[in-house]
N, C-alpha and C positions, 0 to 999 in steps of 0.2 A: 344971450344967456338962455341957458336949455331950461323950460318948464319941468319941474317936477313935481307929477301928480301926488294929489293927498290920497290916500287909499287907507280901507278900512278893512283888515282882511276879519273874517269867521270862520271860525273851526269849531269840531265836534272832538278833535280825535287826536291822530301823529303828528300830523301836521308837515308832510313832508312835500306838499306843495307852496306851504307857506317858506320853509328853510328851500327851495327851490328859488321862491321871489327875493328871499334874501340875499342869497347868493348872487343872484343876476344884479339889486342894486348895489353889491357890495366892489363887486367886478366891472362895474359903470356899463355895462350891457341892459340896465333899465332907470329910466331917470322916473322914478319914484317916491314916495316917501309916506311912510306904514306909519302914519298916527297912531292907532289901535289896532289890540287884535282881540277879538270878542269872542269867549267857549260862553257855550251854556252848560258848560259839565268842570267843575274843578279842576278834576284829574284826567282833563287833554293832556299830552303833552304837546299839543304844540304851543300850549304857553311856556311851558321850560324852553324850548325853542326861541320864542320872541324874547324873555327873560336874559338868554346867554347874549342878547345882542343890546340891550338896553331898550327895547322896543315896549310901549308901554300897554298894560292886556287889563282887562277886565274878565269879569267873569259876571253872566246874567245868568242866571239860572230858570230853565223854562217852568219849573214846579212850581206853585204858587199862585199863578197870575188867570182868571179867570176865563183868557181865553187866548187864541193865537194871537187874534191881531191887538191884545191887552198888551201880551209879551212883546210882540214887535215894538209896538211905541214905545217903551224902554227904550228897545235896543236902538231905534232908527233918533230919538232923542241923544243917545248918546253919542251916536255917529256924528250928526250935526252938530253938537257941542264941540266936537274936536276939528271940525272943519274939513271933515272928510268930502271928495269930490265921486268916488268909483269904489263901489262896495266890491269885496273880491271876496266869492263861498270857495272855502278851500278845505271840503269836508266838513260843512256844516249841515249833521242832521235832523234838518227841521225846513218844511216846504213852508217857502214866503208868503205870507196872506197880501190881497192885494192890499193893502194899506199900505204894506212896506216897498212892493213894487213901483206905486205911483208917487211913492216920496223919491225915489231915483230913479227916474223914467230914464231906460238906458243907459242906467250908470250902475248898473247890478252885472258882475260876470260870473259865471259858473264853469268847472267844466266838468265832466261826463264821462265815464271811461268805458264808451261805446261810438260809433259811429251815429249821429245822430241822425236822422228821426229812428231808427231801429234803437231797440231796446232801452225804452228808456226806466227811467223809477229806478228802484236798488238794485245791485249786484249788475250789474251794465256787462261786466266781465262773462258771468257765469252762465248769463241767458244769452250770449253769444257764443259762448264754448258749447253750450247743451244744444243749442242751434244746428250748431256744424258748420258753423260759417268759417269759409277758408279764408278771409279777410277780418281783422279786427279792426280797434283803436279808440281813438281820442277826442273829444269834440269842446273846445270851447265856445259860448254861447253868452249872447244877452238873456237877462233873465226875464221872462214874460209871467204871467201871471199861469200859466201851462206848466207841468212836471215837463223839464229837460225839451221844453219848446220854441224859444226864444233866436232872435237870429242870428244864426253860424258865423263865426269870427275866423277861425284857425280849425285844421282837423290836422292831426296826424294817423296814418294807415299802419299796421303789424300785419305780417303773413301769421296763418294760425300753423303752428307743426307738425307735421305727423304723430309727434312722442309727446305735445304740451300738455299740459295737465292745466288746470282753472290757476292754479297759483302761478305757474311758471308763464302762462300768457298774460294772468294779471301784472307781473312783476315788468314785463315790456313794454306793456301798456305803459305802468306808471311813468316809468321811464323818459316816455316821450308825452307824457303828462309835465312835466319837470321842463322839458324843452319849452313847448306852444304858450305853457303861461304865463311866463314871462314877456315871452315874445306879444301877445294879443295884448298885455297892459301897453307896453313900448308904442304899440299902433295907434291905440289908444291915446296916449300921452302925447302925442306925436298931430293928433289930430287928425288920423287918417283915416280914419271908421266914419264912413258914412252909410244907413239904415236905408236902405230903397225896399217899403214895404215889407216882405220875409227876410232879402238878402241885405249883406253887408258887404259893399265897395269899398276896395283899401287902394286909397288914393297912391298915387306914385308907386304902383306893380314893376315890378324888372321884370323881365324876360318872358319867354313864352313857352309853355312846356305841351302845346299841342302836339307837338311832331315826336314826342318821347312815345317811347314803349308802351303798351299798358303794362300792368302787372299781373300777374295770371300767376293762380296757385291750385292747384299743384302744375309746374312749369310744363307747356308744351315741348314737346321733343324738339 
């Protein structure tokens, strides 16, 4: 019988990484199971999101509480009441204090819509297009007590295009945001993340993509 992980997603916002992971369990491409989904803001929508699927949401609201890691013990309180095993920030904006880090030591995943270790903290997107970097992307990550530091699980790569503008390279990005995070829980869930100091070995690899192309932008003649 397939394992299916308890996971506990957060959001701030749209929430269209979270209707990404839906999707992927809805379609048995991830064997999951979304106990909660926790905003610190009302009026996310990705609680109308978890809402259209029966999925059940809270809302903690960060105002109030005397300090971050006050806030967190709420929130990491109610994670474990539901029996959650793998936190999953899916646009949550609010940086984890480490109390809430060492309550899921490696069981927090984030992702990043930059290639990581480069730019990390907000707008990942924009500080890569102001950059001029002819390569973008995607990074999902464990989450370490570090902004966007934590060890690399899954990357997906964008070429940047001659005519892109900050919205239409973020829109690609997302894109292939929607792909990797479903996929990094399934590894996940799967048992196949194993943490060797920075890096993360994913057990039972296919194939070998040394002898491929590199990618080079703008294309050699």
């Amino acid at each position: 019988m397939k394992r299916h992980v308890p996971i506990g997603v957060l959001l701030s916002g749209g929430g269209t990484n979270l209707q990404a992971i839906i999707d992927a369990i809805e379609q048995d491409r991830l064997d999951a199971e979304i106990r909660t989904v926790v905003s610190n803001r009302e009026s996310a929508y990705g609680l109308t999101r978890a809402r259209n699927h029966d999925i059940p949401t809270t809302v903690i609201d960060h105002r109030g509480h005397a300090s971050r890691e006050a806030y967190d013990q709420v929130v990491v309180e109610h994670l474990q009441s539901q029996g959650v095993e793998l936190v999953v920030l899916a646009g949550f904006m609010r940086l984890l204090s480490p109390y809430f880090v060492q309550s899921f030591p490696n069981r927090i995943m984030n992702i990043h819509p930059a290639l990581s270790p480069a730019f990390a903290g907000l707008h990942g997107q924009r500080q890569a297009f102001e950059y001029g970097v002819r390569f973008a992307g995607c990074t999902v990550h464990f989450v370490s007590e570090g902004c966007d530091e934590g060890p690399i699980i899954i990357q997906a790569v964008v070429p940047v295009l001659p005519d892109d503008t900050e919205e239409t390279l973020a829109q690609r990005i997302l894109a292939q945001e929607h792909r990797i995070y479903p996929r990094a829980i399934q590894l996940y869930s799967e048992g196949r993340l194993v943490i060797e100091g920075r890096k993360v070995r994913v057990t039972g690899e296919d194939g070998d993509t040394r002898g491929e192309t590199a990618l080079v932008n703008p294309p050699l003649p």
